[in-house]
LOMAR-678461 format. One record per residue (C-alpha): residue in three letters; x, y, z. Coordinates in steps of 0.05 Angstrom, whole numbers, padded with zeros to 5 digits, always signed. Layout:
<sites>
ALAXYZ/...
</sites>
This chain:
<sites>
UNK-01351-02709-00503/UNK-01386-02766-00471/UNK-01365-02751-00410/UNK-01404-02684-00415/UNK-01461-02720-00447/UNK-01467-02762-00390/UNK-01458-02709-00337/UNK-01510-02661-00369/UNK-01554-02727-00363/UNK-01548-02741-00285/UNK-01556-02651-00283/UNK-01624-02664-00326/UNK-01652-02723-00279/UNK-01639-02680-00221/UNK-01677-02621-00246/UNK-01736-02665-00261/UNK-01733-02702-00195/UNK-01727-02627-00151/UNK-01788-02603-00206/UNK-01829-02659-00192/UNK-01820-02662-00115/UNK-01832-02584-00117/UNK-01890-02604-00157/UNK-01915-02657-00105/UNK-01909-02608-00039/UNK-01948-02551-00083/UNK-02004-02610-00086/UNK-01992-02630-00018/UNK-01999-02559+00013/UNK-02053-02564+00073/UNK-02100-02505+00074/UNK-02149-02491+00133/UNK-02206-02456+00145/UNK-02212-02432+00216/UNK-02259-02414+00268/UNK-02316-02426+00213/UNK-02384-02459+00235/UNK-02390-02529+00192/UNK-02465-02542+00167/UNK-02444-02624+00160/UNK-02501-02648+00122/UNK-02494-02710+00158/UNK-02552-02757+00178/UNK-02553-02730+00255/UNK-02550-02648+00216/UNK-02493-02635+00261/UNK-02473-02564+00263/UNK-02390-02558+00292/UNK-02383-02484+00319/UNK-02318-02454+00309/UNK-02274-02508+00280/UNK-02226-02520+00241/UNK-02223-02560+00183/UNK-02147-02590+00148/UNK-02158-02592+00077/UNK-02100-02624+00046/UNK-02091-02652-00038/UNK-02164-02665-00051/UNK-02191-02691+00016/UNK-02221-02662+00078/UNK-02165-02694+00132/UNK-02177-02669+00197/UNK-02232-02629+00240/UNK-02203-02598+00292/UNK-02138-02629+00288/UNK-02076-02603+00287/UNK-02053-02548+00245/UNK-01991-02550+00219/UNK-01949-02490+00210/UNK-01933-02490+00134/UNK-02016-02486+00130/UNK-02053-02434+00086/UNK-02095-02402+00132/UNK-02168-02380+00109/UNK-02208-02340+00164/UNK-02267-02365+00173/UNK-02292-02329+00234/UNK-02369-02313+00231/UNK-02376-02356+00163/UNK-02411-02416+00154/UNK-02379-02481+00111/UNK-02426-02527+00073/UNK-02423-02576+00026/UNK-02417-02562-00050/UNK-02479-02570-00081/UNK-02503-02614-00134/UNK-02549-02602-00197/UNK-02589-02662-00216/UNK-02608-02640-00276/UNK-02572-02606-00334/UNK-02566-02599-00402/UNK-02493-02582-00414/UNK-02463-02533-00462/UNK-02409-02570-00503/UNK-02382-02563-00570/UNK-02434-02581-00628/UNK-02436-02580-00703/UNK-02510-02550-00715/UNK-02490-02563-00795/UNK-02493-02616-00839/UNK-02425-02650-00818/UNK-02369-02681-00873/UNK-02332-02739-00852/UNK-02272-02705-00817/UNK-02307-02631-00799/UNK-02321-02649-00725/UNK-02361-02589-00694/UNK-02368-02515-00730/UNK-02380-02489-00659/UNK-02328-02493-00604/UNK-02341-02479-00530/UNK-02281-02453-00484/UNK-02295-02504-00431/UNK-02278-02453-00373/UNK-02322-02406-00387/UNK-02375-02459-00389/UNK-02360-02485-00324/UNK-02353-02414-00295/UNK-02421-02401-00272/UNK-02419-02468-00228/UNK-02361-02444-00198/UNK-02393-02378-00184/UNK-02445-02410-00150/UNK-02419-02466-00116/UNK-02449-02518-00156/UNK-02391-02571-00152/UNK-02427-02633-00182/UNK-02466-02633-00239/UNK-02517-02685-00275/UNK-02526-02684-00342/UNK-02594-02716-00368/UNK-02577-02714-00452/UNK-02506-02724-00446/UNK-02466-02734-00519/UNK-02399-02752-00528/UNK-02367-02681-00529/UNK-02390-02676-00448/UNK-02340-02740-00430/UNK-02285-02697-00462/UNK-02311-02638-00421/UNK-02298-02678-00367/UNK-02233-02707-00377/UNK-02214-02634-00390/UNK-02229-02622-00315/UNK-02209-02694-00284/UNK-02141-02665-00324/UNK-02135-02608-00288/UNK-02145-02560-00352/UNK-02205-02539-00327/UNK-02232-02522-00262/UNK-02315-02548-00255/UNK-02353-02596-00222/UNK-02355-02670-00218/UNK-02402-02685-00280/UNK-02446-02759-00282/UNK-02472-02766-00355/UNK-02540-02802-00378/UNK-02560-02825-00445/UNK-02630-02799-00470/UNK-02670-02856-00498/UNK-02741-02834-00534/UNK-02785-02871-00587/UNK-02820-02844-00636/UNK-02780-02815-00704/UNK-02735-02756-00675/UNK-02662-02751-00677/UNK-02615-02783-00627/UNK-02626-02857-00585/UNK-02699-02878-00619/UNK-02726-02942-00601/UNK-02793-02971-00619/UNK-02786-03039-00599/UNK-02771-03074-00542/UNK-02699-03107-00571/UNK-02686-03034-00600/UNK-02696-03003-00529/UNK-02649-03066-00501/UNK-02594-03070-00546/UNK-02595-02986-00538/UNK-02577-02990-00477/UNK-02525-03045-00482/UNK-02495-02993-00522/UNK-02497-02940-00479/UNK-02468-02981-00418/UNK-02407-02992-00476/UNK-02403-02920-00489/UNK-02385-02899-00412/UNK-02458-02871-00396/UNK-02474-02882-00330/UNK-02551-02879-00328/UNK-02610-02877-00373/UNK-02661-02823-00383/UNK-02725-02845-00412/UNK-02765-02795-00453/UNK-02838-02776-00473/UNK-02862-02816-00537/UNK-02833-02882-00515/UNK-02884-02929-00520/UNK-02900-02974-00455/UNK-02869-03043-00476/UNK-02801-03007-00499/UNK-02805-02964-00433/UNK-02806-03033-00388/UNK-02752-03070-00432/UNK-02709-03009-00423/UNK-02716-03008-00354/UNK-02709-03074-00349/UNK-02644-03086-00376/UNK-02613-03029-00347/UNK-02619-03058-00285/UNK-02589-03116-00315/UNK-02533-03065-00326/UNK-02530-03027-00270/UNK-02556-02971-00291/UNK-02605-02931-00253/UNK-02668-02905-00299/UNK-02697-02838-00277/UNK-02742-02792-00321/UNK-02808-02774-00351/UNK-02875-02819-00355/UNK-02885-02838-00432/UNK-02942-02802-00451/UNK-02966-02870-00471/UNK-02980-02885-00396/UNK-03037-02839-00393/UNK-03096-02858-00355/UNK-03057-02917-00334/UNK-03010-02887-00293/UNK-02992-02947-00245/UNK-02961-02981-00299/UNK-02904-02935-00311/UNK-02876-02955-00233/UNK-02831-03023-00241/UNK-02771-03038-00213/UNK-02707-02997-00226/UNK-02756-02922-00258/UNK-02710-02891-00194/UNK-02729-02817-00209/UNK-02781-02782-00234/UNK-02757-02712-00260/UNK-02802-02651-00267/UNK-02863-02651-00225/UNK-02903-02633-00297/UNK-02897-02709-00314/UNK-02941-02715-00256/UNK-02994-02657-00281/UNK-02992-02693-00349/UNK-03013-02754-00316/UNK-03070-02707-00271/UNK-03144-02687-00310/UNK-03161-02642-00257/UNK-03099-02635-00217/UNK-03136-02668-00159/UNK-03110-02683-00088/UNK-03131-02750-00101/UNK-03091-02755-00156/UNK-03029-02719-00115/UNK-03033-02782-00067/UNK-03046-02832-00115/UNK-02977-02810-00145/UNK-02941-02805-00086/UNK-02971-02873-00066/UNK-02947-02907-00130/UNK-02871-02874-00122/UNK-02870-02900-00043/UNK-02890-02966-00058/UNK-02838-02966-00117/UNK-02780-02934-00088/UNK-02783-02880-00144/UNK-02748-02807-00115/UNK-02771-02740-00138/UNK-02735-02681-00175/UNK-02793-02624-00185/UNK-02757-02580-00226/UNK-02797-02529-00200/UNK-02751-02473-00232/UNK-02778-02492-00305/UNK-02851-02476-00308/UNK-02834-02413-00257/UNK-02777-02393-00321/UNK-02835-02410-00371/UNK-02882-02372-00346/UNK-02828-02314-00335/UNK-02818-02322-00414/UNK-02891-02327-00431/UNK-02904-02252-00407/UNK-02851-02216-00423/UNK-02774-02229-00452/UNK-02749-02165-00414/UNK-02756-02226-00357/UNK-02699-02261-00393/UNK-02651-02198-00396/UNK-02664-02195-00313/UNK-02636-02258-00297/UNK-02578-02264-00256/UNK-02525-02290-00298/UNK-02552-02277-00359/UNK-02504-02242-00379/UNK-02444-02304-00373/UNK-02481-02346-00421/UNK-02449-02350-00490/UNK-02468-02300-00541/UNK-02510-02352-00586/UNK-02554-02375-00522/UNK-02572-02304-00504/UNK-02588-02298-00587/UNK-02631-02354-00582/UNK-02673-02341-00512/UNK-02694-02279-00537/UNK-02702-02283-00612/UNK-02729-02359-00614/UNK-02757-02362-00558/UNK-02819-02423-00559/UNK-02845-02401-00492/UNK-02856-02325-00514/UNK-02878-02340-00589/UNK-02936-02375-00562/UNK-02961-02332-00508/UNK-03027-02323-00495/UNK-03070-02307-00432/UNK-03098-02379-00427/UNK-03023-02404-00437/UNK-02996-02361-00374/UNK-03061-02382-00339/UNK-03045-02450-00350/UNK-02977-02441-00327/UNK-03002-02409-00265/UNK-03048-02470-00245/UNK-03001-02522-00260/UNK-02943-02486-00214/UNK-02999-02488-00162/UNK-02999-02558-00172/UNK-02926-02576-00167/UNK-02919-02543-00103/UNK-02976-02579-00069/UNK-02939-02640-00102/UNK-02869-02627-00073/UNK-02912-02615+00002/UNK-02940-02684-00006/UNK-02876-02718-00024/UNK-02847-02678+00035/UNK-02895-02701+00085/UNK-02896-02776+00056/UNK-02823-02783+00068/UNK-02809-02795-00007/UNK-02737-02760-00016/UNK-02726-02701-00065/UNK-02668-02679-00098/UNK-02653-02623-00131/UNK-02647-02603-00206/UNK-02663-02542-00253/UNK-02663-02561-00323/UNK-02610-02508-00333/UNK-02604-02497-00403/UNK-02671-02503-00425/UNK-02689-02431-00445/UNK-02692-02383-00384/UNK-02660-02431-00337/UNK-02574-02401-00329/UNK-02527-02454-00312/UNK-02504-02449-00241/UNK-02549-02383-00208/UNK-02616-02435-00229/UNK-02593-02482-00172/UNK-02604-02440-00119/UNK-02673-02404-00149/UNK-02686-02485-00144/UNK-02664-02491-00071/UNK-02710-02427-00048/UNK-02770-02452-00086/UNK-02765-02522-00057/UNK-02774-02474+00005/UNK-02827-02440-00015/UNK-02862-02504-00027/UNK-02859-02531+00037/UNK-02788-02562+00057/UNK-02749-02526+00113/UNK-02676-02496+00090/UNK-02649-02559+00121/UNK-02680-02607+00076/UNK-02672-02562+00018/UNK-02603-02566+00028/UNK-02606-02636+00036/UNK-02641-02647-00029/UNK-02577-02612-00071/UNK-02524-02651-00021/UNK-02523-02708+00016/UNK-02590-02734-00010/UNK-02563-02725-00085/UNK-02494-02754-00071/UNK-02536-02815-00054/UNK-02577-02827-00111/UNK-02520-02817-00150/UNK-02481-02881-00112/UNK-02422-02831-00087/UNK-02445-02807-00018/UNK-02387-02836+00006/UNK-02345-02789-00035/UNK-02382-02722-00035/UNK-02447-02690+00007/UNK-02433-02685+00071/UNK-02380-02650+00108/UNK-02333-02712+00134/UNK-02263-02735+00136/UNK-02239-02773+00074/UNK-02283-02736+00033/UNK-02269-02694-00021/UNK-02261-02626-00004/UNK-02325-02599-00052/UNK-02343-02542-00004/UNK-02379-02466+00007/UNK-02356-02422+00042/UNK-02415-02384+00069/UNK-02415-02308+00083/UNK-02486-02312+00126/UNK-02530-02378+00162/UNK-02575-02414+00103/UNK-02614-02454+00163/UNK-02633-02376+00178/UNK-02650-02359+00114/UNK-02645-02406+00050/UNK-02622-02341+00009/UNK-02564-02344+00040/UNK-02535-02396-00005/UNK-02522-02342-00053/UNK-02469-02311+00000/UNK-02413-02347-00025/UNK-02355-02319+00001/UNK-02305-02379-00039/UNK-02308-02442-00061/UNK-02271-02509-00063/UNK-02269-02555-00131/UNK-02234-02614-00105/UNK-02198-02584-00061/UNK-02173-02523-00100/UNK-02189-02461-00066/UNK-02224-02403-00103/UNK-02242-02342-00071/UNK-02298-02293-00084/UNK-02250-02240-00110/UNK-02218-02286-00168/UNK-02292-02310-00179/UNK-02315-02233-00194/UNK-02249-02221-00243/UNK-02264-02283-00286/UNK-02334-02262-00285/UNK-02322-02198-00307/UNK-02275-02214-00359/UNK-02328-02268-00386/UNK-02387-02212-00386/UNK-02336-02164-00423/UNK-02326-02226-00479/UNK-02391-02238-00492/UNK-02406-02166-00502/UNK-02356-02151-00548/UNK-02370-02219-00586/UNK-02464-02202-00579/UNK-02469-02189-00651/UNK-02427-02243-00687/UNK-02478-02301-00655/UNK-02551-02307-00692/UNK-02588-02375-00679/UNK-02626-02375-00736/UNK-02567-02376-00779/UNK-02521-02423-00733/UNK-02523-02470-00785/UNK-02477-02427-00825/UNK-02420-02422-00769/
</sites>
């Protein structure tokens, strides 16, 4: 008997061992893309006709090398290879309780994590930023470092306002300090300053996350205006939304457009318009058959679509002078991005997805085509939701540009987006890390989602999501 024992020991170590190599070539399994034109992203915007690129694990390995003949082979003949993009600014959708919580309850609603990440894979949005991140979006995350889950790289800020609302509140300047000492111990990455911060809280924030290491990006406290030059210290790295600067504008000036984009030169301070917002708002403001249009609309969970169309803030107070003054101040933001443009001041970009109107994934490249509109050439649109990004975010060297040793975040294009920035919408597959998913996959999970969230339309009401 323990002979047997012993020999159905050494049998059971060998399976393992064979499963696990078996296990390690699956991983190890180079796929290549070939004859596809690469759109680099680099600094010198090389373009490689024809090439082929060695994708092996997670990593780009080889350009043009050599092939070897166990490769998957993906033709890319006529298609164009970029890198994945990035969203700057998100608000993710993670599981919640929207109750009054027990000790023990946790949240009362539960997201399926995939199809929360699937519209980023639909669109080729393979890093995300998220700019009010709680702790249910680090175990989103681990869900996809895990393998669980396919979605994008996600970075994760803490939200820090004054004032008496819910969440980080701090009033004083040791409050604002010691909250974010706390969120450096929490795993956040970088801090997010709010509205009704007042100004001596706002500078001992930002002063002590660089003392952490923490970038601080943004609105301007409301508390800065007329003062404006005040809010620019050391270590505010972003503003985000080009409306902080309108708030901050009487008359929405030119002089006032080049005093702002004097005071974020001489500070270092990059730009993320947003310009997709006000445009959504606006949409909202004159009609919510706008909201049933968008693209995508129809993958967001049950209780969002419930909520953009029967609690809608944008819609309930419409009015002509509210549209008109959404009109005017769009104006203004895109004569802001041109300035920024032409001053050499570098702009990322970021939607705001989640805010009402604004789909997770399909926003990024309505973003990318409006940065267009406003003045930037495809190239440097692209730039600002790439390489640019990946930079701000202290992992170019990891993700951005097309490169060996990089991680193989990538879009496989059906048409040019230097010909025309719509283009970006082509996608004919996409790689998360260096898994490869292909349009036709993309379509069935899709599909399968839309079906869900039909079947599932009338069990969601927001006003009573207390009560899930």
């Amino acid at each position: 008997m323990h002979t047997s024992l012993k020999y159905l020991f050494i049998v059971l170590l060998l399976s393992v061992g064979i499963i696990l190599k078996a296990q390690e070539k699956i991983e190890e399994t180079t796929i290549v893309v070939k004859n596809v034109n690469i759109i680099t992203m680099t600094l010198e915007n090389k373009i490689i006709k024809n090439a082929n690129i060695l994708i092996k694990g997670k990593k780009i390995t080889a350009i043009n090398g050599v092939i070897p003949g166990s490769a998957k082979i993906i033709n890319g003949k006529g298609k164009w290879l970029i890198p994945g993009l990035i969203d700057m600014h998100i608000h993710g959708f993670a599981d919640i309780n929207y109750g009054s919580a027990y000790p023990t309850q946790g949240a009362t609603f539960l997201v399926d994590h995939q199809d929360a990440m699937l519209p980023y894979i639909a669109n080729g949005v393979t890093t995300i930023f998220d700019l009010n991140a709680r702790t249910e979006n680090f175990a989103q995350r681990n869900e996809i470092i895990k393998g669980k889950v396919i979605g994008p790289r996600i970075a994760l800020a803490a939200l820090i306002n004054g004032g008496n609302g819910s969440g980080r509140i701090a009033n004083t300047p040791s409050d604002g300090r010691q909250t974010v000492r706390l969120a450096k111990a929490e795993g956040y990455e970088f801090i997010k300053v709010y509205s009704d911060l007042n100004i001596e809280t706002f500078k001992a924030i930002t002063e002590e996350a660089g003392k952490q290491n923490m970038k601080v990006l943004g609105h301007i406290p409301d508390a800065f205006k007329g003062k404006t030059e005040e809010a620019f210290i050391p270590n505010f790295n972003m503003i985000v939304h080009a409306e902080e600067f309108a708030k901050q504008s009487e008359n929405y000036s030119d002089q006032d457009i080049q005093k702002f984009v004097r005071l974020s030169k001489e500070n270092g301070t990059w730009f993320s318009p947003t310009l997709i917002v006000i445009e959504r708002i606006a949409d909202q403001a004159r009609s919510l058959e706008n909201i049933k249009k968008l693209q995508g609309f129809r993958y967001i969970h049950p209780l969002m679509q419930n909520k953009w169309l029967t609690s809608n803030q944008y819609h309930n107070r419409t009015s002509p002078e509210f549209i008109a003054y959404l009109e005017r101040m769009i104006q203004f933001n895109n004569r802001l991005v041109k300035a920024f443009k032409e001053a050499g001041i570098p702009i990322v970009a970021g939607t705001d997805a989640g805010c009402s109107g604004v789909v997770w994934g399909y926003s990024l490249h309505d973003e990318i085509e409006l940065l267009v509109k406003a003045g930037l050439t495809p190239l440097e649109a692209l730039n600002s939701a790439t390489r640019i990004s990946a930079s701000w975010l202290g992992i170019g060297d990891k993700i951005g540009t097309v490169e060996v040793g990089k991680y193989a975040d990538l879009i496989l294009l059906d048409d040019n987006p230097l010909d025309n920035i719509q283009n970006t919408r082509k996608i004919s597959g996409v790689f998360f890390d260096g898994k490869w998913i292909d349009k036709r996959k993309t379509d069935k999970m899709l599909s399968d989602l839309a079906k869900r969230n039909l079947k599932n339309i009338n069990k969601y009401d927001w006003k009573k999501r207390k009560e899930l």
